[in-house]
C-alpha positions as CSV (number, residue, x, y, z in Angstrom):
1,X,119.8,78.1,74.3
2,X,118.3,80.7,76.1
3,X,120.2,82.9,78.8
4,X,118.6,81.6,82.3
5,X,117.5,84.0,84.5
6,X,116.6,83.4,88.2
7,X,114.5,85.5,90.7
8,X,114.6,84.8,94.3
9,X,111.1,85.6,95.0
10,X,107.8,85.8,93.4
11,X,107.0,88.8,91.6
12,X,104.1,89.6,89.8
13,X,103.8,88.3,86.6
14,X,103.5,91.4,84.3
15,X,106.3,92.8,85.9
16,X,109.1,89.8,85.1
17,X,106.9,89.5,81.3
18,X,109.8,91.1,79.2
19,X,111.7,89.1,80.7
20,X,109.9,86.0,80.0
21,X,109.9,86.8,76.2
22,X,113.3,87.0,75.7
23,X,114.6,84.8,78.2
24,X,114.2,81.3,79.6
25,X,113.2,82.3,83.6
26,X,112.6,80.8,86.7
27,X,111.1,82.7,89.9
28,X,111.3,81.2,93.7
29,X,107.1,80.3,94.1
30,X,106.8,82.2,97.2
31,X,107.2,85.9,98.1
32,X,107.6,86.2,101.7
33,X,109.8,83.4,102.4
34,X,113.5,83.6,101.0
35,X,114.7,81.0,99.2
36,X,117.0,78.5,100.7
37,X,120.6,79.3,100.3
38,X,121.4,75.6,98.7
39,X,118.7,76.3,96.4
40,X,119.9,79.6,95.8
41,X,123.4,78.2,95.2
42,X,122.2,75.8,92.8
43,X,120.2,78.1,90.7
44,X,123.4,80.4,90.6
45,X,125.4,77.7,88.9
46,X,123.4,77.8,86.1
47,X,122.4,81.4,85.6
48,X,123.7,84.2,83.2
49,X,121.6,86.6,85.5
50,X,120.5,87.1,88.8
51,X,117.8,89.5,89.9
52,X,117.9,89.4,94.2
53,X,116.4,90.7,97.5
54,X,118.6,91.9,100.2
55,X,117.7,88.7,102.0
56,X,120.2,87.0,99.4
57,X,124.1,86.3,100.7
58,X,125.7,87.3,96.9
59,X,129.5,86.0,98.5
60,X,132.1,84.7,97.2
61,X,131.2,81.1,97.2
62,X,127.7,82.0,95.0
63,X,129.5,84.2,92.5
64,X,132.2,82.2,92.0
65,X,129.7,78.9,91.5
66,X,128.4,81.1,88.8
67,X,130.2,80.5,85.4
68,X,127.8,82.0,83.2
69,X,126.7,84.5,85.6
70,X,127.0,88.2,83.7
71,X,124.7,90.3,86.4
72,X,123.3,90.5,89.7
73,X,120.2,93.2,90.1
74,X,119.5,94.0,93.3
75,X,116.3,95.3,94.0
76,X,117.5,97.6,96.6
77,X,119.6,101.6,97.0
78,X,122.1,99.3,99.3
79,X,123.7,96.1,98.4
80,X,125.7,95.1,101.7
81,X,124.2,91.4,101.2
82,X,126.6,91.3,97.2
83,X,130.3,90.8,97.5
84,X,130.7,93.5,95.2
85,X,134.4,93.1,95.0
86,X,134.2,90.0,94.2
87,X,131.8,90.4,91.3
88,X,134.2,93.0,90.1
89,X,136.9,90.8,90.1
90,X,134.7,88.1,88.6
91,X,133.7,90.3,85.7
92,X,129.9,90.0,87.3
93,X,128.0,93.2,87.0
94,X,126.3,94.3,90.0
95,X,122.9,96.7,89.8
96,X,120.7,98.6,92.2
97,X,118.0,100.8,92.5
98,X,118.9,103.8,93.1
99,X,116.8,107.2,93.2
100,X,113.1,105.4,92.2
101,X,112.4,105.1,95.9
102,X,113.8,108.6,97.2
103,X,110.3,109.9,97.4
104,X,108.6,106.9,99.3
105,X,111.6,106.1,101.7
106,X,111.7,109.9,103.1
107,X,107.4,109.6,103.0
108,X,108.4,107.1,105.8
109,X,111.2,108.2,106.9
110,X,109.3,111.6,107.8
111,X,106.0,109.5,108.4
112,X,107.8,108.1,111.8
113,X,109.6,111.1,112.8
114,X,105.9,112.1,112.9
115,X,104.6,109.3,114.6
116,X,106.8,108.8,117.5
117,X,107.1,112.5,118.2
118,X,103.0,112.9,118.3
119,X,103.1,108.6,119.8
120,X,100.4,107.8,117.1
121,X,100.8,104.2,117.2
122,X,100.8,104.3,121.2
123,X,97.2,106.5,120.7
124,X,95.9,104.4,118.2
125,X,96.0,101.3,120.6
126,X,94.9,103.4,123.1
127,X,91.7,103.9,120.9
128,X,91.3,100.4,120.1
129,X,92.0,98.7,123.5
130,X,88.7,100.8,125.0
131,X,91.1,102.7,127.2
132,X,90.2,106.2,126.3
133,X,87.5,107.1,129.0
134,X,87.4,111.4,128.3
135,X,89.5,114.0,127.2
136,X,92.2,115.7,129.2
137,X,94.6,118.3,128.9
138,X,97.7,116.3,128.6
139,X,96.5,112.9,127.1
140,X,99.3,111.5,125.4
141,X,100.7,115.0,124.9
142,X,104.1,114.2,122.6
143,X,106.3,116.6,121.2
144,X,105.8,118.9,118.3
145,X,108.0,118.7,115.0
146,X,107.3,121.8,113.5
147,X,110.4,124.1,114.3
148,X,112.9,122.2,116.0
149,X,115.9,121.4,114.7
150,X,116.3,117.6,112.5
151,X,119.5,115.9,112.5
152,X,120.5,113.9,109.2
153,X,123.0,111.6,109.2
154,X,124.3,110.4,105.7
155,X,122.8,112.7,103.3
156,X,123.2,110.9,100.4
157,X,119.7,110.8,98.1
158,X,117.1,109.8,100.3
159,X,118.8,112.4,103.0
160,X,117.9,115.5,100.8
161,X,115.0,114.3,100.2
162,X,114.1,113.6,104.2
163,X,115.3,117.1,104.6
164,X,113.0,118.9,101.6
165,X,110.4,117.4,103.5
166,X,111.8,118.9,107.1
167,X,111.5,122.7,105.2
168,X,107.7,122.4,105.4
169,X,107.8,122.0,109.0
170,X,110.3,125.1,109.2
171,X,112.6,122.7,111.0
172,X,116.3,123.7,111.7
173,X,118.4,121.3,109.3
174,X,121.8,119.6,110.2
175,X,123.6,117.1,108.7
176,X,126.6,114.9,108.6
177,X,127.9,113.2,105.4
178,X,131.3,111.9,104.3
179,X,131.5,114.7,102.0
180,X,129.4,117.9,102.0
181,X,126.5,119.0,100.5
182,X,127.1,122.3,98.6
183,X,123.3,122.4,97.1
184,X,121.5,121.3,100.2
185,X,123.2,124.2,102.0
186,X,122.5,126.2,99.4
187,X,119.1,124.7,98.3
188,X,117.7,124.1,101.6
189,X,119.8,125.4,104.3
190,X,121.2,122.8,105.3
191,X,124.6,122.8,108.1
192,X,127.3,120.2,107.8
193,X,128.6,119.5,111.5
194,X,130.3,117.1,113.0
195,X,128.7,113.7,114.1
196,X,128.7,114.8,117.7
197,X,127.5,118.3,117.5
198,X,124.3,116.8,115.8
199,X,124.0,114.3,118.4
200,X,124.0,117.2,120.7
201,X,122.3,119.8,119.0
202,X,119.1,117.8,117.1
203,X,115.6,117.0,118.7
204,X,115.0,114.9,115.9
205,X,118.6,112.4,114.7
206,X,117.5,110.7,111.6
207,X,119.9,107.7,110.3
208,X,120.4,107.6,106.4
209,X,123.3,106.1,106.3
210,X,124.8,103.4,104.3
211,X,125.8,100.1,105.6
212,X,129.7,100.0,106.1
213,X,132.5,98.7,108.4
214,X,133.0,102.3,109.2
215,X,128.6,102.8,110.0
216,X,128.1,99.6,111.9
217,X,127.4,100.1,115.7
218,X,128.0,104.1,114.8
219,X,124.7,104.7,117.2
220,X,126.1,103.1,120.5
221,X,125.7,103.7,124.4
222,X,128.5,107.0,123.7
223,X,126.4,108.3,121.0
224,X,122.5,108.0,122.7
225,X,124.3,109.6,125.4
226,X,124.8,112.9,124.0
227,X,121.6,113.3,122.2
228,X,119.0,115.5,124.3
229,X,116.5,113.6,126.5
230,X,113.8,114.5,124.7
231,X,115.5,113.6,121.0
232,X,113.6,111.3,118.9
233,X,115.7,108.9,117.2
234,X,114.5,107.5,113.9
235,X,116.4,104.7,111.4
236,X,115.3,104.2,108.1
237,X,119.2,102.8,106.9
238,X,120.4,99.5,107.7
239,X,119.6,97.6,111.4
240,X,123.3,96.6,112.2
241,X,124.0,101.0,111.8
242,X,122.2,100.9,115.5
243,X,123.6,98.7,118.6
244,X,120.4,97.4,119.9
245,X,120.9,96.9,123.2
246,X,122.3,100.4,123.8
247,X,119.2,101.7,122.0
248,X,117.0,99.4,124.6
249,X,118.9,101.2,127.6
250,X,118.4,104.4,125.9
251,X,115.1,104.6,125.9
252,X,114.0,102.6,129.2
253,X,116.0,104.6,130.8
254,X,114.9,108.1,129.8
255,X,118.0,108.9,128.0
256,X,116.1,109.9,124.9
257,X,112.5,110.1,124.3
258,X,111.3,108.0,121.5
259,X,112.5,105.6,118.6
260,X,111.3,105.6,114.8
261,X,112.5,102.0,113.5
262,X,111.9,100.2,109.6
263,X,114.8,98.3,109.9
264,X,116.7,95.8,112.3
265,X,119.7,94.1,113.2
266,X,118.2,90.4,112.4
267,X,114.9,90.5,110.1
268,X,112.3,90.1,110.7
269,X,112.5,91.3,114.2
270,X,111.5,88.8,116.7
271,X,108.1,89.5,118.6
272,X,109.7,89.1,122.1
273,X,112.1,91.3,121.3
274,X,112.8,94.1,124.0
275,X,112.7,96.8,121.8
276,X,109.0,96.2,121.0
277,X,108.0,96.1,124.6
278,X,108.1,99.7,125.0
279,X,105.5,102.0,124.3
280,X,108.1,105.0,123.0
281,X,109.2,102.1,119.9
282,X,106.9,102.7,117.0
283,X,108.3,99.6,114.7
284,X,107.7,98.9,110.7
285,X,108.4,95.8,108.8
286,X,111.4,97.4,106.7
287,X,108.4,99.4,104.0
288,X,110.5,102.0,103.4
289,X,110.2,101.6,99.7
290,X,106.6,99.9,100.1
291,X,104.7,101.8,97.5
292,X,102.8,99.7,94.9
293,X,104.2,102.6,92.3
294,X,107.6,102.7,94.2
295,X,107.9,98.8,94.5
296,X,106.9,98.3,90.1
297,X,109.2,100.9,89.4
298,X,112.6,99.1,91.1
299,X,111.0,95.4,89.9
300,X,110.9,97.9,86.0
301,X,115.0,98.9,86.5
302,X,115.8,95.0,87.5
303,X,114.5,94.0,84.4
304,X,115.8,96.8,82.1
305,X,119.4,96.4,83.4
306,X,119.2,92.7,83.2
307,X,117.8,93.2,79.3
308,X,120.7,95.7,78.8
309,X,123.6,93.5,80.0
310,X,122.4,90.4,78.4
311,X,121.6,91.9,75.2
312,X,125.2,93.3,75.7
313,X,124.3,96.9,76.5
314,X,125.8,98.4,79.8
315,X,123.1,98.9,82.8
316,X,121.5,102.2,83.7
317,X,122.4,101.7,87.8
318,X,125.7,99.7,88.1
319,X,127.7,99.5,91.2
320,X,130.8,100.4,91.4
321,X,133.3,98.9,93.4
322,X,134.4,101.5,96.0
């Protein structure tokens, strides 16, 4: 028999066709609804390879229902949804897709620190809802990015790459990292400081940072509270990094200026939610990666690290447990 390989949502066909060669596969039929977590649960059972979303719970209670399960490939850098310990323990391989979407994430990431500084989205329905009458001297007048001074926390990958982008601008660059960065210092120009002093000191704090026990809730009521009144706060990380609510009070209240958001605490982000009833919000549905070349190239290293490990070849991307 064939090793049985199951992919929790459609992808396009040439992209799974290795794959489909070598291997006897099944794909979930739809691509914007996940699949059912009994289904999921089933199909894990019988599987000697997994290729997920990060909509997929990989616990406990899936790896261990999977017997001939050898690997897990998440397409995604972060892989907070896998039980990685427990697929360590398991002898289950766990994959990501690590530096193939550096380039398009910090495209966003910048593309929003641009667009609520210069409120873009807020103009553009200005435009379209017949509201603009003439020009005047301060019509939605924002702030300007070039020269100020950027923020970055967790400067991992996508963070140098966020902050290459910030040296065009001639921006100011701080950051604050588990470790430091020698060669963005070097390279860039970069200044490790702590947490605080880049809430305090940054016109611009940019989330980058990996999903942990030690990250969740680290932007709270305390930390909006030291950030300038003008700051523009952008996340392009993981939604449960930012307390919601305190990010709601934040900005209603003046506290800081404007929020640049791709990801959320629950997705997808419910329409009546409070955060998209202000005009200072500019939201996206989680596209950080959402590049057609960007997107094909982490759907390509799924597929080759599944090949590898079946064919009994270690992966190009594995995880390691921490």
């Amino acid at each position: 028999m064939k090793p049985y390989i199951f992919i929790s949502r459609k992808l396009p066909e040439d992209a799974v066709a290795i794959l489909k060669e070598k291997y006897d596969v099944r794909m979930w039929d739809q691509e914007d609804v996940p699949v059912p977590y009994d289904i999921f649960l089933e199909e894990a059972k019988k599987a000697d390879a997994l290729l997920t979303m990060l909509s997929e719970p990989v616990n406990e209670e899936v790896l261990n229902a999977g017997e001939r399960l050898k690997i897990v490939a998440n397409m995604a850098v972060g892989y907070d949804n896998v039980d990685v310990e427990a697929a360590s323990r398991l002898g289950v391989t766990v994959t990501n897709t690590p530096d193939v979407l550096n380039d398009s994430t910090a495209d966003l990431t910048f593309a929003l620190v641009l667009a609520a500084a210069r409120r873009m989205v807020e103009a553009a329905e200005f435009v379209k809802e017949g509201s603009w009458k003439s020009w005047s001297p301060l019509l939605l007048a924002g702030q300007d990015v070039h020269h100020k001074t950027i923020g970055i926390v967790g400067m991992g990958n996508i963070g140098n790459t966020v902050a290459k982008r910030a040296t065009g601008f001639e921006m100011e660059i701080l950051y604050h990292n588990r470790s430091r960065k020698p060669d963005a210092e070097q390279e860039l120009g970069a200044k490790y400081v702590s947490f605080d002093e880049l809430l305090e000191r940054s016109d611009f704090v940019v989330c980058l940072t990996p999903l942990t026990d030690e990250t969740r809730n680290l932007f709270n009521r305390d930390a909006f509270k030291k950030m300038k009144k003008q700051a523009v706060f952008v996340n392009s990380s993981r939604g449960p990094v930012v307390n919601e609510q305190d990010l709601y009070k934040a900005l209603q209240g003046g506290e800081i200026a404007a929020a640049g958001l791709d990801v959320f605490e629950e997705e997808p982000i419910g329409s009546g939610h409070p955060l998209l009833e202000l005009k200072n919000v500019v939201a996206m549905p989680h596209i950080g990666s959402a590049s057609m070349e960007t997107r094909f190239a982490m759907m390509k290293l799924c597929v080759d690290n599944i090949d590898l490990v079946l064919s009994g070849n270690p992966p190009k991307t594995p995880v390691k447990k921490k």
